[in-house]
Backbone as numpy.savetxt, mean C-alpha at the origin, in Angstrom:
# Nx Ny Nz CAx CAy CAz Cx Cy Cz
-9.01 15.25 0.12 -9.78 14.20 -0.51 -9.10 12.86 -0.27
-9.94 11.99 -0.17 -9.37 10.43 0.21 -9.05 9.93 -1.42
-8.10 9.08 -1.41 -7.11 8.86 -2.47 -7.01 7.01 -2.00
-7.03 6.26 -3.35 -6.98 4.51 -2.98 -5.62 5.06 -3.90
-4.95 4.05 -3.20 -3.13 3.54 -3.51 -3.84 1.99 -3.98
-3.56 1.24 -5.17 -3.89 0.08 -5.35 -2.40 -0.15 -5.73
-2.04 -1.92 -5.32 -1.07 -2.04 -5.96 -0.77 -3.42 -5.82
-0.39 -3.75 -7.17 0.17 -5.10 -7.67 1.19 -5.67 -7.86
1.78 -6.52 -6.90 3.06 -7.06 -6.66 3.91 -7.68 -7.66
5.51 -8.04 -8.19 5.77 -8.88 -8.63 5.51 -10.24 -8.09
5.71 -11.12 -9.20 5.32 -12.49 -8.44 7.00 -13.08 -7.60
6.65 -13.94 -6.57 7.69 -14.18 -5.82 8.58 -12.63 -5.00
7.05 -11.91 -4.33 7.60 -10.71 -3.65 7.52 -10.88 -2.49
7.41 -11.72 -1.68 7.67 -12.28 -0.05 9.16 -11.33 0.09
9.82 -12.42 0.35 11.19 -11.79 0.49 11.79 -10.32 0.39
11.32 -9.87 -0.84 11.59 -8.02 -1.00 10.70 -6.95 -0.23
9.47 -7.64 0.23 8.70 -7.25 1.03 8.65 -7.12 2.29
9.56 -8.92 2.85 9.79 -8.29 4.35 10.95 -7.67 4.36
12.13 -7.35 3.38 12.95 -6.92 3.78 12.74 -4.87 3.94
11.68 -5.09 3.01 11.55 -3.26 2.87 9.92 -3.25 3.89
9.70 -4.22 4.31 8.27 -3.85 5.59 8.58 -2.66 6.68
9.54 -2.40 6.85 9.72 -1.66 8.24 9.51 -0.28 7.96
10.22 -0.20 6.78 9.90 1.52 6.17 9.02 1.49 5.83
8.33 0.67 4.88 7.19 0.75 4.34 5.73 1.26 5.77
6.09 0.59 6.76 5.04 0.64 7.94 4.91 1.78 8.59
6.64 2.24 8.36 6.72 3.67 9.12 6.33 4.85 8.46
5.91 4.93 7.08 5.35 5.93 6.18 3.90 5.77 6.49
3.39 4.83 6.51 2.10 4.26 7.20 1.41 4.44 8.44
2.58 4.50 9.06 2.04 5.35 10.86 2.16 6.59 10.66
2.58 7.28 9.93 2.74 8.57 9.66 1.73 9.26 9.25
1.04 8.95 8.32 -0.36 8.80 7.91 -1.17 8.93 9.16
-1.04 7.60 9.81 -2.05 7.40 10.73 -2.35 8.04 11.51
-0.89 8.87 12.13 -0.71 9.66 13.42 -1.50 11.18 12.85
-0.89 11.42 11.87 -1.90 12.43 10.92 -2.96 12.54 11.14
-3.86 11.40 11.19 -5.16 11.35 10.79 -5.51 11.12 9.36
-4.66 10.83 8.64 -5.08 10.73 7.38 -5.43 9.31 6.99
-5.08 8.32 7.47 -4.96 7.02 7.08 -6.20 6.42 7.27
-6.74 6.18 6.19 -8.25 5.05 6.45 -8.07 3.88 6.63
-7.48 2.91 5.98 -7.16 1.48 6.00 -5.84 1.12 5.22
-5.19 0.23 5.53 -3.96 -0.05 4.30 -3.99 -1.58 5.02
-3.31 -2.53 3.95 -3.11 -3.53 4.16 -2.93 -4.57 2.93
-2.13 -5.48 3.13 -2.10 -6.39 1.58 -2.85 -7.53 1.31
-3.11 -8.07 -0.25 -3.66 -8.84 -0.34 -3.17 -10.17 -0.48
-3.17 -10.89 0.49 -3.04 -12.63 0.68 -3.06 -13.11 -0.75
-1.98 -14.33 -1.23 -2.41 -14.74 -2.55 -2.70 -16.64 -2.14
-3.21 -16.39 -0.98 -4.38 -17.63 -0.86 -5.33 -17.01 0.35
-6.89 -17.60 0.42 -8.07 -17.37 1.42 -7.49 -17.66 2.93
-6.47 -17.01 3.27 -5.72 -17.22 4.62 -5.45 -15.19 5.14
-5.83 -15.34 6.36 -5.43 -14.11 6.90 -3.48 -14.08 7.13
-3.15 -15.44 7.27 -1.96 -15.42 7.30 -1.44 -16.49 6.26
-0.98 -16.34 5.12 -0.80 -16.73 3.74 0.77 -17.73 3.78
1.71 -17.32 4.92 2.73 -18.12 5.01 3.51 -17.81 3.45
4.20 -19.30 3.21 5.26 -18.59 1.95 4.57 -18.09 0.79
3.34 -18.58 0.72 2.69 -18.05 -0.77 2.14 -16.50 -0.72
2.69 -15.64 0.32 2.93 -14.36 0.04 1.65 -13.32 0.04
2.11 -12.36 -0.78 0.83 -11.54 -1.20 0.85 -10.70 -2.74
-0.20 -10.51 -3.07 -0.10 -9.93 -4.50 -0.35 -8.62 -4.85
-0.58 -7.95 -3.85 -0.40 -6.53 -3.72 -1.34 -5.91 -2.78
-1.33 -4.65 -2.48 -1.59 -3.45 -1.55 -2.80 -3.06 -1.71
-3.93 -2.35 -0.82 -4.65 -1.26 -0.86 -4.13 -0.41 0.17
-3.99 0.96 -0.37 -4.06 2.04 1.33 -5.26 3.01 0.82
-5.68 3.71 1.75 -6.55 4.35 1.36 -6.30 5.41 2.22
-6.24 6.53 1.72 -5.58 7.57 2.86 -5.80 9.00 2.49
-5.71 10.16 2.93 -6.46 11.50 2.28 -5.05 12.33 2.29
-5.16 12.77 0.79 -3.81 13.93 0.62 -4.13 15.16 -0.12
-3.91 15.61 -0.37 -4.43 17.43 -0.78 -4.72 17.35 -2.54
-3.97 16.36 -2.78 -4.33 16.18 -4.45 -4.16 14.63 -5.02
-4.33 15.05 -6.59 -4.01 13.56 -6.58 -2.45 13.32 -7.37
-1.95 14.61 -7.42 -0.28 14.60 -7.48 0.03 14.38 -6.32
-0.23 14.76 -4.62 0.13 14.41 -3.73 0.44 12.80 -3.45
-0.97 12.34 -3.84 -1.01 10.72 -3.55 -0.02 9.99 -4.44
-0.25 10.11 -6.03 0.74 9.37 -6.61 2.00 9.91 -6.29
2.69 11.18 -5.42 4.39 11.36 -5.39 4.23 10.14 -4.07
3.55 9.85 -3.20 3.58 9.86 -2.24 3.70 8.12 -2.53
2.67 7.67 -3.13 2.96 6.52 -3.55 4.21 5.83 -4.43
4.59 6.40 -5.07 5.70 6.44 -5.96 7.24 6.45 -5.17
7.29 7.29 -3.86 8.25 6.85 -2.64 8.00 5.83 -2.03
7.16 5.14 -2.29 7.19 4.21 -0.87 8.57 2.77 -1.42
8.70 2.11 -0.15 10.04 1.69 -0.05 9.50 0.40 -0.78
8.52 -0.19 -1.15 8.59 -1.19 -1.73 8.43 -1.09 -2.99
8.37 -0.08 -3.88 8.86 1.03 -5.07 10.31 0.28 -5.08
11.11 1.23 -4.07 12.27 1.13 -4.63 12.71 -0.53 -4.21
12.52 -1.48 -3.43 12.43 -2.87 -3.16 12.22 -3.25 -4.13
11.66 -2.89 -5.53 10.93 -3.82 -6.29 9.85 -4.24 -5.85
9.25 -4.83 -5.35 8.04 -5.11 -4.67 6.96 -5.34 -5.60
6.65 -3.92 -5.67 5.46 -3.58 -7.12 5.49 -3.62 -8.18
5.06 -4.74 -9.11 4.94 -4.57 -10.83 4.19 -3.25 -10.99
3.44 -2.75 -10.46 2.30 -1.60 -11.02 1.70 -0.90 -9.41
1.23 0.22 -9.93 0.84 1.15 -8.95 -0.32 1.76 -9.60
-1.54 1.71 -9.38 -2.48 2.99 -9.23 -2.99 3.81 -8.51
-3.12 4.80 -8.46 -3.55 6.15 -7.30 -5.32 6.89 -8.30
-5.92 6.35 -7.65 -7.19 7.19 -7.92 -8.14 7.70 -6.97
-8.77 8.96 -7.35 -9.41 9.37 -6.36 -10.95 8.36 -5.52
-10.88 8.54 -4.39 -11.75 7.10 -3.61 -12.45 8.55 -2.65
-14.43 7.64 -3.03 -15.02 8.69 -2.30 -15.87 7.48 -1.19
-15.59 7.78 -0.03 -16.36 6.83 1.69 -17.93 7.11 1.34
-18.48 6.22 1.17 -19.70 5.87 1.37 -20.37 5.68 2.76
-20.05 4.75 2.85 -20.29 3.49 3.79 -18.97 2.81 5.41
-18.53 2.45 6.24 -19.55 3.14 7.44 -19.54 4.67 7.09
């Protein structure tokens, strides 16, 4: 079942973010190479595809895991967890409509 990772950054998380990006990306291709990975990517905290110092305010991934204990352990490792990164995390189950 496809599973949304939502997630909401501390404020002033630039910095802890690029420093934990690399792991964070490589759990992410992992996914991908899988086949499991639908979309992931963060949200800009201004109307810019590239936001510069004003950062981002948190995550969507959307990705398919066998439960929804799978998704939240799975989310709950990721490196910007332990970075600090994230004030908050939700994992709920996400059903594809649309394409």
């Amino acid at each position: 079942m496809l599973y949304a990772v939502i997630s909401q950054d501390v404020d002033d998380s630039l910095e802890k973010r690029m420093s934990a990006r690399p792991a964070h990306l490589d759990r992410l291709n992992a996914l991908k190479d899988a086949g499991r990975l639908v979309l992931a990517g963060p949200h800009p905290a201004i109307d810019s595809d590239d936001p510069g110092t004003a950062g981002f305010t948190g995550s969507l991934v959307v990705a398919e895991f066998d439960s929804l204990q799978d998704a939240q352990e799975w989310a709950n490792a990721d490196p910007y967890m332990a970075a600090g990164v994230y004030d908050s995390v939700t994992v709920k189950p996400f059903k594809k409509v649309l394409p």
